[in-house]
N, C-alpha and C positions, 0 to 999 in steps of 0.2 A: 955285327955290321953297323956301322954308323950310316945316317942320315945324309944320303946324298946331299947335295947342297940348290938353290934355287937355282943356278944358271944350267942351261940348255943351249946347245950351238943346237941351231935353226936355219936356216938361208928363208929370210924376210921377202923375197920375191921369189914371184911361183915359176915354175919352165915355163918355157916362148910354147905359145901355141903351134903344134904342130899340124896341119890343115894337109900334108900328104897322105900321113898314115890316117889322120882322123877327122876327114872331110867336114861332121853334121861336130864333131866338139871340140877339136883341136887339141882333146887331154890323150895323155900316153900315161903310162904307168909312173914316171913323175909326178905328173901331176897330182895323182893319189897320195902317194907318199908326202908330198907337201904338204897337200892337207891333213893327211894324218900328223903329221909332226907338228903343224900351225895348232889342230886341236891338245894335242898334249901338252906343249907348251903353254896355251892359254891358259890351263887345270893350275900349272903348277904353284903361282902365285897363292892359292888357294889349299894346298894342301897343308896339314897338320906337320908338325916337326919329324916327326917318323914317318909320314907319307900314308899311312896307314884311313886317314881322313881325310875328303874333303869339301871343303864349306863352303859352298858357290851361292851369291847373292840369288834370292827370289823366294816363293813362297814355299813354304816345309808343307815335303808329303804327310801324306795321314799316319804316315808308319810314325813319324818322327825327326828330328835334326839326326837323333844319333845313327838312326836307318838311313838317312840321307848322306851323311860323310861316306858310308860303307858301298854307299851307290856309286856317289861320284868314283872312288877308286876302283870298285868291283865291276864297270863298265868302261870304264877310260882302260882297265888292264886287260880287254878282251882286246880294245882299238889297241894297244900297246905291244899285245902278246901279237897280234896279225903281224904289224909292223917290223917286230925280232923275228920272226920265222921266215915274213917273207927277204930278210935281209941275210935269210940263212945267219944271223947270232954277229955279224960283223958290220962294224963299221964302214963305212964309203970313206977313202983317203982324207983327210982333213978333217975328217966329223966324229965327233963322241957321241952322236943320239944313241945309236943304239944300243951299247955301252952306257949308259947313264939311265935310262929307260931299264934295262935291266936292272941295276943296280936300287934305281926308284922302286921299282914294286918289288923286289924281293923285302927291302927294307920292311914297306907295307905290310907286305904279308908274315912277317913276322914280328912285328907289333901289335897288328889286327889279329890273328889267332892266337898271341899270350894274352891269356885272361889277366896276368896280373900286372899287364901295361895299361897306364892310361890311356893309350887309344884305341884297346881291344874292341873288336865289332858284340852288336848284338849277335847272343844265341840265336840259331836255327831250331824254330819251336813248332808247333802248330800252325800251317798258315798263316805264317810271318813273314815278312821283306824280305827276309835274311836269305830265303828258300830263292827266291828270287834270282839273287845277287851271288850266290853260291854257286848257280848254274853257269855262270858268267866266268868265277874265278875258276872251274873245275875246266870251262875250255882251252882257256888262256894256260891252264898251267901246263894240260895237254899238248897245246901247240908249241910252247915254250920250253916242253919237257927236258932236253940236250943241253936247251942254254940256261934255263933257269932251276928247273925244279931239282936235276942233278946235282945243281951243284951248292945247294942249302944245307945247312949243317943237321943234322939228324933230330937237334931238340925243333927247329922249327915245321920238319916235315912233319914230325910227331904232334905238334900244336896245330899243324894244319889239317891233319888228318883225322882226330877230332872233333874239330871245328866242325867240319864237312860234315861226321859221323854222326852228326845232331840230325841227319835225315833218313839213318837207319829208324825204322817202325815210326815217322811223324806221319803226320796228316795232312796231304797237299789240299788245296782248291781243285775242283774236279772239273780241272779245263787244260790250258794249257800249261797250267804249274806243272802238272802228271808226269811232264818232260824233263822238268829240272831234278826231277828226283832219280830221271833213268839215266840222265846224264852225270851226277854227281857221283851218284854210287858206282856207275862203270867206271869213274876215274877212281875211284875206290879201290875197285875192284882192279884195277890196272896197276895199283902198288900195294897189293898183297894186306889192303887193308881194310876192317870190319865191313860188310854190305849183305844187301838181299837180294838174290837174284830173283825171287821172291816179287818182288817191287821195281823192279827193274822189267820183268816181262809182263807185270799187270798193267804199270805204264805205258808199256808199247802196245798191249793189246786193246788199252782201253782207245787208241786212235782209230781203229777197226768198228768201235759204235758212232763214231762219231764224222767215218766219211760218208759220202752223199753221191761218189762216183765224179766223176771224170776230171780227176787230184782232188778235190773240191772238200775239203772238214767244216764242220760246225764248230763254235770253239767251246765243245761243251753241249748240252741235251739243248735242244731248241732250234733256231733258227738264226744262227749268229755268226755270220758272214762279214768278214772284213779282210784286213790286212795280218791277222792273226796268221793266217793259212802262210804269207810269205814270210814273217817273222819268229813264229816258233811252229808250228805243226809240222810242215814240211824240213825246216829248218833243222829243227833239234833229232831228229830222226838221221839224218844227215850226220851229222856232229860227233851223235852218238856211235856211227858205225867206224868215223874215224878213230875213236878213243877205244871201241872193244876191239878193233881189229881181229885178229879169228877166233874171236869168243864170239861174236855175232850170227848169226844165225845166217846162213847164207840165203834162205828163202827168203827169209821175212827180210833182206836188205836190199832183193831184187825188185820185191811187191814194192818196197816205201821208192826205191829208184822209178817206174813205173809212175808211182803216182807221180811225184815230183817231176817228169818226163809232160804227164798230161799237163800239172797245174801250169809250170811254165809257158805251154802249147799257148795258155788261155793270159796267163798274167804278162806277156809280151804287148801285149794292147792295150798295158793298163797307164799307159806313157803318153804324151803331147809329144809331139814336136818339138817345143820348147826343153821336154825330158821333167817339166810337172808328173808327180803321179796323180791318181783321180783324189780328189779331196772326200771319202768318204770311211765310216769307222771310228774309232778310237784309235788311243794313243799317236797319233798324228802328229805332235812332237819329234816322234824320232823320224818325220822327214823322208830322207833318200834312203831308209834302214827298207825302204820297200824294194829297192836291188837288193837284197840281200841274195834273194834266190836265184836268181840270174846268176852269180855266182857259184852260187850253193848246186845248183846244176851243172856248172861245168869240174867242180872239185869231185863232186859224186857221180862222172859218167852217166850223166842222166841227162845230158843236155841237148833238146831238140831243135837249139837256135845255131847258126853258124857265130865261129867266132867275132867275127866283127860286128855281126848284130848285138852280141853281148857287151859286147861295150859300148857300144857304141847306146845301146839304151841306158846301159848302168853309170857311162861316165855323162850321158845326157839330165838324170837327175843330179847327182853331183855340181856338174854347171848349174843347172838350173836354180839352185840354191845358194849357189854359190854368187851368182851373178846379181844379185838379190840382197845382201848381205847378208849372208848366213856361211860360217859365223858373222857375228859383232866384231866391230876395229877392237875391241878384247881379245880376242880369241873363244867365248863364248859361245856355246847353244844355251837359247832360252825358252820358257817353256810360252811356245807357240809355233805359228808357221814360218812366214816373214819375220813379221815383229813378233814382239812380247803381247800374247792372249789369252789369258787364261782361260776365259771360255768355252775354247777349243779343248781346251786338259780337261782329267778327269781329277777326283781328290789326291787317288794315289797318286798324284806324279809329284814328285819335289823339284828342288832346281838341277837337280844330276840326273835326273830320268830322261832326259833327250840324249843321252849318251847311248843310248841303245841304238843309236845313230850309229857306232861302229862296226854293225852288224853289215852298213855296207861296203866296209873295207874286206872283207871276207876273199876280192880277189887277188890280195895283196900275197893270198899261201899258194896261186898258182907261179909257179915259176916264172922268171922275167921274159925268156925264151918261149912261153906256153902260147898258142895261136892265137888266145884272146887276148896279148897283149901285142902279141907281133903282125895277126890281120889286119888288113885296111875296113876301118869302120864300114857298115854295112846300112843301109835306108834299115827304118822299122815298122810296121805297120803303115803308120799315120803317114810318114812321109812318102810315100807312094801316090796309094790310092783311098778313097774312099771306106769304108771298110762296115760292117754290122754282124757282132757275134755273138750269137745266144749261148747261154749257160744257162742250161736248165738246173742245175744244184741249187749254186745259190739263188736263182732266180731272176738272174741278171740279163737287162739287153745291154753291149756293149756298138756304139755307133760314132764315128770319127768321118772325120773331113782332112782330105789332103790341103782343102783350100787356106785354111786356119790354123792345122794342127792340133783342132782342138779333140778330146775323146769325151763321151758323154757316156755315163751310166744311166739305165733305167731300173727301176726298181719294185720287184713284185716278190720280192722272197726274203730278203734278211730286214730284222725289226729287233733282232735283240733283247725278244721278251722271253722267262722262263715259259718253258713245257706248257704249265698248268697256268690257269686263268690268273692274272695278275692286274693289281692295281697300281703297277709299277708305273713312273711316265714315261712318255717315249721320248726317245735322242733326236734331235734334228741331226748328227751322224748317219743315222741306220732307217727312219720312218717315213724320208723324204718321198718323191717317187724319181727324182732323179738328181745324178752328181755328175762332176766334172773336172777334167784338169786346170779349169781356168776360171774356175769359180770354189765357192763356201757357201754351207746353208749357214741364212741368220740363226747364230746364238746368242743368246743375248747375256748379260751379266746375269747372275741371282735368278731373282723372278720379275726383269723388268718385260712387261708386254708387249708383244711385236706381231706384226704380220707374218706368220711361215710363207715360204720359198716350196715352189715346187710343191704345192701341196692343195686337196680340194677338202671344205671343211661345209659345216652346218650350224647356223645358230638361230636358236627361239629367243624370243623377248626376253625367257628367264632363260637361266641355265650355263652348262660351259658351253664355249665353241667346243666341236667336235675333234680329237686326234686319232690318228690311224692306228695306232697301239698294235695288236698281234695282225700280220697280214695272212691273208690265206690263199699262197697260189694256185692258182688253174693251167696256166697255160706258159712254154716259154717257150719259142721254136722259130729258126728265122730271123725275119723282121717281126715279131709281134709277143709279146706277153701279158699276161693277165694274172689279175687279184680282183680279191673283197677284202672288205672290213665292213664290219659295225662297231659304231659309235654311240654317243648318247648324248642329245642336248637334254637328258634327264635326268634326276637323281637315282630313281633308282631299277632304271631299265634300257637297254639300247634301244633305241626308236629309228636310228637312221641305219642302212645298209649301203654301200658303194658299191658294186663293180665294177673295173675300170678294164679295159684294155688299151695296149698303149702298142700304135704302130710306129716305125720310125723309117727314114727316106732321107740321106744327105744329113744338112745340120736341124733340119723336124722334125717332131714327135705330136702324131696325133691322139690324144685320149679321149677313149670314150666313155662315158660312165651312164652307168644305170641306176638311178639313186632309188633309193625306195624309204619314203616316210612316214610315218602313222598321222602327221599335222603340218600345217606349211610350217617353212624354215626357211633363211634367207642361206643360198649356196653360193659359198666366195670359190675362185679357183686362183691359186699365183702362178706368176713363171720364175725360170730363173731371177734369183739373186747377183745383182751386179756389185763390187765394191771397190775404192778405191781410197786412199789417203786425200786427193783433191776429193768436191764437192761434181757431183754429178755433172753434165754439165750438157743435156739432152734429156727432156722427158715429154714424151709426145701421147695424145689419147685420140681415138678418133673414132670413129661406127663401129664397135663391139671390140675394139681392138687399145690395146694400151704398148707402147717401147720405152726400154729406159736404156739407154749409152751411156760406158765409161769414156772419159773424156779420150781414150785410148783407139775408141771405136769400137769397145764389146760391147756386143747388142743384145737384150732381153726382150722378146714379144709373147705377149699371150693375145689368143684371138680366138672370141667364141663364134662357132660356126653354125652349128645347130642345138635347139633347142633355149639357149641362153635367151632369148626374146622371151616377154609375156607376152600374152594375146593382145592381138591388136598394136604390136610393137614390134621395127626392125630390129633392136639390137637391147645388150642386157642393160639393168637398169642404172650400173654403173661402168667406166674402167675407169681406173684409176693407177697412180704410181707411188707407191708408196715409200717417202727418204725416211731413214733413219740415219743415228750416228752410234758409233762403238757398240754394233750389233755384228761384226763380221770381222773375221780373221784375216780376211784379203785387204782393207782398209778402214777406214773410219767413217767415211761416208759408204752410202746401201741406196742401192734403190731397187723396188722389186712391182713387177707390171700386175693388175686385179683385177678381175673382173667379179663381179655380184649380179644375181638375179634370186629369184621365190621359185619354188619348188613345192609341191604336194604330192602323194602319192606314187607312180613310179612318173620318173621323168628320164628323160634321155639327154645328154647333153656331149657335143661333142668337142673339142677345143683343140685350138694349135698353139703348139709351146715350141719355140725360138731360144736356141743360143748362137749365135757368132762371131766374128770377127771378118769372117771373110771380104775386104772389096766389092767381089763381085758381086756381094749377096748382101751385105749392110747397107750399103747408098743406095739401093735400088727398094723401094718401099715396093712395089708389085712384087717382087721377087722372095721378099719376104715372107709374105703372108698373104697377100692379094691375089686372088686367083684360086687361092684355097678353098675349097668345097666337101662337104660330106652331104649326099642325098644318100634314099632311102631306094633300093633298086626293086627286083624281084623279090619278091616272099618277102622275109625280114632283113636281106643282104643291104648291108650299108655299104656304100661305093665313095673312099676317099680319094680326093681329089689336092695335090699337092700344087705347090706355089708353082714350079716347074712344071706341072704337067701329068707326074706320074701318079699312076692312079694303083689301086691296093682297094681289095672286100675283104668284108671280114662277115661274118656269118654271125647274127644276135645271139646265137646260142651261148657263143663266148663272154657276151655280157649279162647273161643270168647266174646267180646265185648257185653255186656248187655245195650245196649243205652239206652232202659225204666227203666233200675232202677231192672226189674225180675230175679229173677235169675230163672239159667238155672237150669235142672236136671240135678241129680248125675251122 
């Protein structure tokens, strides 16, 4: 087969917003496809002369360049393989995409699997990329299967076959790789070629140690909650059941529907209004890939959202990206949010790891006629009503504002640290205590020093500042969740212990903490991270209370209400606003609100943490935080008292120290 050639018929302008079917996005299943095709098209410039590679500017993953060519094609041809199936293999009158898109990666893929071409991929070895990016092409060829893989001539399915077969007895990472192995070999196993079924049901079984109940996985032994669950755990299970078809276990594909039924229930909230998803986790690069399951739910009859909500939140991220520039007037994704940020990435990612961004074209395989593309977009959560939903798994409070659109995460359970005691550091990702659709925690380049976001710490004359490293939850239910941690402002013993509980009420979040210290230590607390490309352009401090404003009008308040005074003093000994620059994914300017007071012994302290936007509630400085109260009632019952009015107890017991693990009652 010769080497397609670089031209691509495109249509350069996207469909007319259609605002009857899709009231909150104006996108219809056009829209998709454009963007699908605007991304392909970008790639192509960049590909290797047999297509088989390709070499997109920016920084090389740890795998390698030559791992990184194999990326760029082994994830552009999942987006590619979506695009030919859901065109059903044909053409639209006037256009050769999809025809040419075939032609393109079968090329690939038979250049890439001959070991004795020069642009053969790496072997699939041990916990290698290659294991990765293999799971990738074993979907695509699956989906593909009629229009592509039929019709390749016998020496390349046999080079491909192979290829694959480098993960019969390898050795996955024992997280979510576990998937790409059961996904490989079922497609193996689906053209009568070498596998283990073996390895195929140890990988599905081992997802079974690793749920936490209500859809909810860890990615892996520990406490490691993220976007993982929507991108490969619930996902590849899914996938999987498409590719074994009645080799699949009928039980075990009701259970994994089931789960994927509850996670959805829960990840439908995880959207702004704008259709931002919450800024928390890794690999955050691949962007809107966090609809994936929204989809992935309606292809596996597992879906508890009405069709119009489903798109209407899936094409809501899409826009949101979109609208943003994302892609680049290239046609590029690059590795960050918005812009180009590397600090947001991990090592592994190269410049073709944001392609895993195709995952959210996923509903490109339901049919064009299927309800979620032919319903009238539907409100989702946020744009209603007000909303607040505990997840006791991972540990999450989840609390949104119709007024803003904004959705806020609270954080008392995922920290991303192994099992066993670790000197690992912690991710401003995963250790924060809270995240959001309309913000980022400061990361900062290397190891330049910053002020943490959303976080309470301890420092001695000597020593480190304290981080929150393994959390230990107690409580999530409701409006209210809880943790500890210990720290150490010492070399070589933890000195400091936290307790926090964290209620929440509209766009507030009150936390309480219980510290406990063996010496005084000066205790900083931040609020939200604000950030933006212009320079701040509001930063106000006032009686225990500090705001910082994007010139946009997000607002960030933190305001200490009890305890923060030393004796003989109204208010703590600082607040402060703290700017940085090229600390944050969201822009280049940061500003983040701080309060400081001393601490010895057990200290209680209680604080109110602000994000908004809202009109109603940002111009109005009383509304904000003024009015806020926490006294101390009967017995040990603290009685908070919210800017609005609404008041919530909470019982001390919640903010003592759980040494076994139990939590306390409410």
């Amino acid at each position: 087969m010769t080497a397609p050639q670089h031209s691509i018929n495109v249509t350069s302008a996207s469909p007319t917003l259609h605002r009857g079917l899709s009231p909150y996005t104006g996108y219809t299943r056009g829209h998709w496809e454009s963007a699908a095709d605007r991304l392909l098209a970008g790639l192509l410039p960049h590909a290797s002369p047999a297509r088989a590679q390709y070499s997109l500017p920016g920084r090389t993953g740890y795998a390698g360049a030559w791992s990184d060519g194999l990326e760029g094609y082994a994830r552009s041809f999942m987006l590619a393989a979506f695009r030919i199936a859901g065109a059903k293999g044909q053409d639209a009158v006037g256009s050769n995409v999809i025809s040419q898109l075939i032609e393109r990666y079968a090329a690939g893929l038979a250049a890439g699997t001959d070991p004795a071409h020069p642009e053969h991929w790496p072997p699939i070895t041990d916990r290698s990329q290659s294991m990765v990016e293999a799971a990738s092409i074993a979907v695509a060829l699956h989906e593909t299967r009629q229009w592509l893989w039929e019709h390749l001539d016998e020496r390349v399915r046999h080079n491909t076959a192979v290829w694959l077969g480098g993960f019969v007895g390898a050795t996955t990472n024992d997280s979510n790789w576990r998937l790409f192995q059961v996904v490989v070999e079922e497609f193996l196993a689906s053209i009568d070629a070498p596998h283990s079924r073996a390895e195929i049901d140890a990988g599905l079984a081992r997802l079974d140690d690793w749920y936490r109940g209500d859809g909810w996985y860890t990615d892996g032994d520990g406490q490691k909650f993220d976007y993982y669950n929507a991108l490969a755990l619930h996902l590849y299970p899914a996938l999987w059941a498409r590719i074994a078809g009645p080799r699949a276990d009928a039980g075990l594909v009701a259970v994994h529907q089931e789960r994927l039924r509850a996670f959805v229930s829960a990840h439908q909230h995880f959207f702004g209004s704008d259709g931002a998803p919450i800024h928390q986790g890794r690999s955050l690069t691949y962007r809107y890939a966090a609809a994936a399951p929204l989809w992935v739910a309606a292809l596996a009859d597992a879906n508890p959202l009405s069709p119009g909500r489903t798109r209407r939140l899936a094409s809501g991220a899409l826009k949101h990206f979109a609208d943003r520039g994302v892609p680049g007037e290239d046609g590029l994704l690059t590795l960050g949010w918005y812009r180009p940020y590397l600090p947001a990435t991990q090592a592994y990612s190269g410049p073709a790891s944001p392609y895993w961004a195709s995952k959210a074209f996923l509903g490109l395989l339901l049919d064009a006629d299927h309800p979620v593309w032919t319903a009238t977009e539907e409100p989702g959560p946020v744009d209603s009503n007000d909303q607040v939903v505990s997840l006791p798994a991972p540990g999450w409070l989840l609390h949104s504002t119709a007024g803003d659109g904004i959705v806020r995460l609270v954080n008392h359970g995922s920290d991303r640290q192994p099992p066993a005691p670790s000197a690992l550091p912690e991710s401003p990702h995963y250790t924060r205590f809270a995240y959001s659709s309309a913000t980022a925690p400061q990361t900062p380049p290397d190891d330049v020093p910053m002020v943490a976001d959303n976080h309470i710490w301890a420092e001695a004359q000597t020593g480190p500042a304290t981080r929150r490293g393994r959390i230990h939850p107690l409580h999530c239910q409701d409006d209210r969740a809880a943790s500890w941690h210990s720290a150490s402002t010492l070399s070589d013993h933890p000195d400091v212990v936290i307790s926090t509980v964290s209620v929440v009420h509209g766009p507030w979040e009150m936390r309480l903490h219980r510290v406990e210290t063996e010496h005084a230590v000066t205790i900083r607390e931040s609020g939200w991270a604000v950030a933006d490309d212009r320079p701040m352009v509001a930063g106000e401090t006032g009686d225990g209370w500090a705001l910082a404003r994007r010139p946009d009008g997000l607002t960030s308040v933190v305001a200490g209400l009890l305890g923060w005074a030393r004796e003989g003093q109204r208010r703590p000994d600082t607040a402060d606003i703290v700017r940085d620059e090229g600390l944050n994914a969201f822009g280049r300017h940061s500003a983040v609100p701080l309060l400081t007071t001393t601490a010895a012994g057990v200290q209680v302290l209680v604080t109110l943490v602000v994000l908004t936007r809202d009109p109603a509630v940002r111009h109005d400085t009383q509304t904000l935080h003024r009015g806020a109260r926490a006294t101390f009632g009967t017995g040990q019952e603290l009685v908070l008292t919210f800017p609005d009015g609404a008041q919530r107890r909470v019982s001390a017991e919640l903010l003592a120290r759980s040494v076994s693990g139990d939590a306390p009652p409410s």
